[in-house]
C-alpha positions as CSV (number, residue, x, y, z in Angstrom):
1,X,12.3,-24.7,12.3
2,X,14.4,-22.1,11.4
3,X,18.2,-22.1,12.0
4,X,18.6,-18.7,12.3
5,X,16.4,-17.8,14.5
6,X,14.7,-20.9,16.0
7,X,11.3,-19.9,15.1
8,X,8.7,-22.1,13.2
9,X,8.0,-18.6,11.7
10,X,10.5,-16.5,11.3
11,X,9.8,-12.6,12.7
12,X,10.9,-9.7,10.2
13,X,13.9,-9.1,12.3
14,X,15.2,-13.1,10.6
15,X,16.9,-12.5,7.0
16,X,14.6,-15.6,6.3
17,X,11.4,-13.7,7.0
18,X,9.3,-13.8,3.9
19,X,7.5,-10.2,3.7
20,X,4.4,-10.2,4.6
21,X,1.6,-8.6,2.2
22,X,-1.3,-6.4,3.6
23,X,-3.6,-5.5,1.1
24,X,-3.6,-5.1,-2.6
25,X,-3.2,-1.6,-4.1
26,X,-6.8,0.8,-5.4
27,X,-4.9,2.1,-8.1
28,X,-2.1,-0.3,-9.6
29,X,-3.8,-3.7,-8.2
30,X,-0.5,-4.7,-7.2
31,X,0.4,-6.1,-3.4
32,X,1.1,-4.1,-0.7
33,X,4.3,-4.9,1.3
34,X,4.2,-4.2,4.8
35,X,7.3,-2.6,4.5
36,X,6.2,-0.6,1.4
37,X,4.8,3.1,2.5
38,X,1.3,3.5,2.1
39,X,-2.2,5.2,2.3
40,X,-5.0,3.9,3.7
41,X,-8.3,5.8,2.7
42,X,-11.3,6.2,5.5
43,X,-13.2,3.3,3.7
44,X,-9.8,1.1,3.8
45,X,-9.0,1.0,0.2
46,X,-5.4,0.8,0.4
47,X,-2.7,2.8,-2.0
48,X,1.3,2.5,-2.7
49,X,2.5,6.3,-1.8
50,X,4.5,6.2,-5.0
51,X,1.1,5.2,-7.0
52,X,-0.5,8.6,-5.8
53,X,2.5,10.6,-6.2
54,X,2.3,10.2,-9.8
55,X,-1.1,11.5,-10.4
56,X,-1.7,14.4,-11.6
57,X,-4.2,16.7,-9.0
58,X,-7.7,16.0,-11.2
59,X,-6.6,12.2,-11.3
60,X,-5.8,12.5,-7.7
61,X,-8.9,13.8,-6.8
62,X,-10.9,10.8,-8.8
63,X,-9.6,8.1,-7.0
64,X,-11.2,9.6,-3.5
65,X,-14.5,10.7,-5.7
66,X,-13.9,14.2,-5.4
67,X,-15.8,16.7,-8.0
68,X,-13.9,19.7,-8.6
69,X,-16.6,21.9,-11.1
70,X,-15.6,25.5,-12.5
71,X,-18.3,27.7,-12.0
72,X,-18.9,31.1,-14.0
């Protein structure tokens, strides 16, 4: 038991919480914190907000499987 807060498992609110994980990342495959910001595509692949900030658009647009084509 905890001897903060008296808990057999502490809540996030307890400095002794470990942080919980939710998912992995699409992009990086790293973990996913729940208190990390994230995005969570309609087919539930999951993505750090920092990971898709850094794409550039056409790389962007790869990850959700989105074909830009220029036509003449």
């Amino acid at each position: 038991m905890c001897e903060i807060c008296q808990h057999y498992i502490c809540p996030s609110a307890c400095p002794n919480a470990e942080e919980r994980t939710i998912g992995v990342c699409a992009y990086c495959e790293d973990i996913i914190y729940e208190t990390q910001p994230r995005v969570r595509e309609t087919d539930g692949r999951l993505f750090h907000t920092e990971c898709l900030e850094e794409l550039s658009l056409p790389e962007l647009l790869a990850q959700f499987n989105i074909e830009v084509s220029e036509e003449e």
